[in-house]
Every structure is written in structure tokens, then in C-alpha cells.
C-alpha positions in Angstrom: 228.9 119.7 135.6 227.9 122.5 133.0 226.0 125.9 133.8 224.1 127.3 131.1 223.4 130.5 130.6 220.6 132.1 128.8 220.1 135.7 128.4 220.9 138.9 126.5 224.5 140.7 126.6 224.8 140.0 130.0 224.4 136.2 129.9 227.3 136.0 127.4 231.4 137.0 127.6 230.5 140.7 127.8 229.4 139.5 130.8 232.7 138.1 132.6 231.4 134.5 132.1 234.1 133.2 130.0 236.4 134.4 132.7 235.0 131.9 135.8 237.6 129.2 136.1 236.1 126.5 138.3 237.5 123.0 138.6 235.1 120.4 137.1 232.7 123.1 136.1 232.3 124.0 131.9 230.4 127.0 131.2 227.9 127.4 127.8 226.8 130.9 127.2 223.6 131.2 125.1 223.3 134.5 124.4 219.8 136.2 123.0 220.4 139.1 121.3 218.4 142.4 121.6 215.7 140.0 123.7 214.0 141.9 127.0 212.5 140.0 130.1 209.5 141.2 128.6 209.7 139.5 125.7 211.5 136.3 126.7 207.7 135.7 128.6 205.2 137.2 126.1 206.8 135.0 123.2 207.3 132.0 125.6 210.6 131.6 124.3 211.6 128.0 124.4 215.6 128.4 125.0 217.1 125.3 127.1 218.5 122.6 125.5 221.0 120.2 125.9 220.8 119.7 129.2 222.1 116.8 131.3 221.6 115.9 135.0 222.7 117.6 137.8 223.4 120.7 135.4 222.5 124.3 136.3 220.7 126.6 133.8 220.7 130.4 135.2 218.8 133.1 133.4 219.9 136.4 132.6 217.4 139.1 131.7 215.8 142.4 132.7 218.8 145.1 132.3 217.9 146.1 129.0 214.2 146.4 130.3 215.5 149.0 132.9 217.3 151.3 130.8 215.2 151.2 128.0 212.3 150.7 128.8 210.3 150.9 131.8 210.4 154.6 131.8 207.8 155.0 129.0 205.4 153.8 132.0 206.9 155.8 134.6 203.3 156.4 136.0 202.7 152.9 136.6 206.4 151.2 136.6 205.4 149.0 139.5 203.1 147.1 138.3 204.5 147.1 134.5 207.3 145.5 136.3 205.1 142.8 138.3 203.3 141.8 134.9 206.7 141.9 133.0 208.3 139.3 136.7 205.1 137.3 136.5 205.3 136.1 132.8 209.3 135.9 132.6 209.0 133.2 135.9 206.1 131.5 134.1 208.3 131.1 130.9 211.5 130.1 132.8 209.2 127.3 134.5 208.1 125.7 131.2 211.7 125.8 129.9 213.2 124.0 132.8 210.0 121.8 133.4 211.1 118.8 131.3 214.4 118.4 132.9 215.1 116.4 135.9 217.6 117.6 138.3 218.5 120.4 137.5 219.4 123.6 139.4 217.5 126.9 138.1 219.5 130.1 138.6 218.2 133.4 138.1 221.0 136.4 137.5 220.3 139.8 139.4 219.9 142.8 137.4 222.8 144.7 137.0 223.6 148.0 138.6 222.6 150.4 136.4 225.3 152.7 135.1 226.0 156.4 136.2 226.0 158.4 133.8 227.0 161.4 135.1 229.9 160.1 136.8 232.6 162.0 135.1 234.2 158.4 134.1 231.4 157.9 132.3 230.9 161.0 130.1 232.0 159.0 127.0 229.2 157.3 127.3 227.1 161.3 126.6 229.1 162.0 123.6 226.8 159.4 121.7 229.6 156.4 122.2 227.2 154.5 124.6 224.0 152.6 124.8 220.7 154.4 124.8 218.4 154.6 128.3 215.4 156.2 129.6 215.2 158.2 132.8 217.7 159.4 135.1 220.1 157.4 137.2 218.3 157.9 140.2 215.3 156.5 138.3 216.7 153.1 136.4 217.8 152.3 139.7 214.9 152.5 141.3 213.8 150.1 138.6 216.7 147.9 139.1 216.4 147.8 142.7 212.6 146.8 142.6 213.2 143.9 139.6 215.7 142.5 141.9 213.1 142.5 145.0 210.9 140.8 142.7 213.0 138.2 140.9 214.0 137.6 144.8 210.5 136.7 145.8 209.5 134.9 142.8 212.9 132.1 143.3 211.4 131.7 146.8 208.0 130.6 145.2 209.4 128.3 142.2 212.1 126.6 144.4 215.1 128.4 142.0 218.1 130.2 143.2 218.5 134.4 143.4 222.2 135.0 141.8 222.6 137.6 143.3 225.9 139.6 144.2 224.1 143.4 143.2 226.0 144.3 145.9 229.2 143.6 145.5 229.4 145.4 142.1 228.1 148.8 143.6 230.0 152.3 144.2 229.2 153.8 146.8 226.1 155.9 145.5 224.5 152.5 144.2 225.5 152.3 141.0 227.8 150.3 138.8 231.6 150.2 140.1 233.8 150.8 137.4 236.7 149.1 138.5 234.5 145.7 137.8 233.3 147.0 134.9 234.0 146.7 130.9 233.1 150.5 131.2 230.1 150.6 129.9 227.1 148.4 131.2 228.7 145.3 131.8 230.4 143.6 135.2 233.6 142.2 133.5 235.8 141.1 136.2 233.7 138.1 137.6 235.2 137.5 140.9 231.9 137.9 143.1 230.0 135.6 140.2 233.0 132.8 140.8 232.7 133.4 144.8 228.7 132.7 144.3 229.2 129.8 142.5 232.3 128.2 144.5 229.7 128.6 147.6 226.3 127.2 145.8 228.5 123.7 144.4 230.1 123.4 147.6 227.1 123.5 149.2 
């Protein structure tokens, strides 16, 4: 069995993928560079290929979207965010519509980085990667993308990757002990656990 991934930074080895060691399972990373959720559905990006039965193809968009850019419509981020969840599961549908069993995953957001936390100061001095908003804000963004992505994999049938939770500090935001110390989860022990219990289902 294969899982694909298809996403931007965090649908690649920044990611912790290449660190998942499951018997009988090879992982592919497809990485899109500099891609949004928002523009994976407007451009109706055709990404999957080379995909065989019983393989699992999991999506891995949106964090990019929160930091940088849902902000500029802070007045009407809700419903930016619906219109950006409606078009992204529209997209994902026509991608994995011409395969036959096949399991659809669709990763979580990330917790959004704290960037006040005094670990992450670095990050200030004009070493890290840009964002909109304060904390409190992108994870309010987060937190609602998440809720949606939730209830949109109930109405296509595809799975919710989600373990949001188990990469949180205790205000909410990303842990960085299971961090690369900037925006990414890099140790992948949650993402392995999820797995292990969705293949031994």
C-alpha cells in the first residue's frame, strides 16, 4: 500500500513524513510549492497520479492560507474561509474521481505558531516566515478551517487527519518539542499513531 501526499511544505519531509516507518506501507510526497488551498481550487489543479488500488491519497493545504492570508479579510474571514473549503473539496473530488478504491485523506491545519513565545523570538528578528494577524487571530482561523474541513469529509465520504490536538501547548498553539521550530510538526509520532489505527481498521 502507498499514501500519497499532495500539498505545500507541509505535505512534504518538512513535514515529518519521511520519518513514518510502517510495515508494508511506502510513502510518496508530492509537494506543491508556494500553492494555497485557495488556489489548489480556483485553478482546479489536477495533482493525483499514479495511483493504484487500495492506495490512500491525503491532502495537505490551508496553513499557508492562515498565516498569510486570511487576515486581509478579517471583516469577513468566515465566509472567505467557507468559499475558499467549498472550492478546495470540489477540486479534491475531481482529482480522486477517476480512481477506484481509494482512500481520500484530508490533513488538519497545523497549529499555528506562537510567536511571541520567547522560543520563538528568532522567528521576529526577520529569520522566519511572514504572517498576518496576531496569534490569537491565525488561530482562530486555524481552528475554524479545521471545523470546516471536518464537516466537508463527512459530506464526501473522505477521512479528517486529524491529530491538531496532539501537537498543541498548552495555550493552543504549536508545541515546540514536535516541531522543526519554525512552522512545521517534525517528529510524526501522532501522524504514525493515526495511520497504524486507520490501516488496522
Amino acid at each position: 500500500m502507498t499514501l500519497h501526499t499532495y500539498g505545500d511544505s507541509h505535505a512534504a519531509h518538512y513535514g515529518g513524513w519521511n520519518k513514518i516507518k510502517i510495515d508494508g506501507l511506502d510513502i510518496k510526497l508530492n509537494h506543491i510549492p508556494g500553492k494555497l488551498m485557495y488556489s489548489f481550487g480556483r485553478d482546479m489543479m489536477n495533482v493525483v497520479n499514479g495511483v493504484c488500488l487500495d492506495d490512500m491519497v491525503c491532502f495537505c493545504f490551508g496553513e499557508i492560507d492562515c498565516r498569510c492570508h486570511i487576515h486581509k479579510y478579517e471583516l469577513n474571514w468566515k465566509t472567505t474561509i467557507d468559499d475558499i473549503i467549498i472550492k478546495y473539496f470540489q477540486n479534491i473530488k475531481i482529482n480522486v474521481d477517476k480512481f477506484n478504491n481509494i482512500k481520500v485523506l484530508v490533513f488538519n491545519v497545523v497549529p499555528p505558531l506562537e510567536r511571541e513565545l520567547p522560543e520563538n523570538l528568532w522567528i521576529e528578528k526577520g529569520n522566519g516566515l511572514p504572517s498576518l494577524g496576531s496569534d490569537e487571530d491565525r488561530k482562530k482561523y486555524t481552528l475554524y478551517m479545521n471545523t470546516k474541513i471536518n464537516e466537508f469529509c463527512e459530506k464526501y465520504g473522505y477521512v479528517f487527519f486529524n491529530i491538531y490536538d496532539k501537537y498543541v501547548n498548552k495555550r493552543g498553539y504549536l508545541s515546540v518539542e514536535l516541531s522543526d521550530g519554525n512552522c512545521h510538526i517534525n517528529n510524526p509520532i501522532y501522524m504514525q499513531e493515526f495511520l497504524l489505527n486507520l490501516i488496522n481498521k
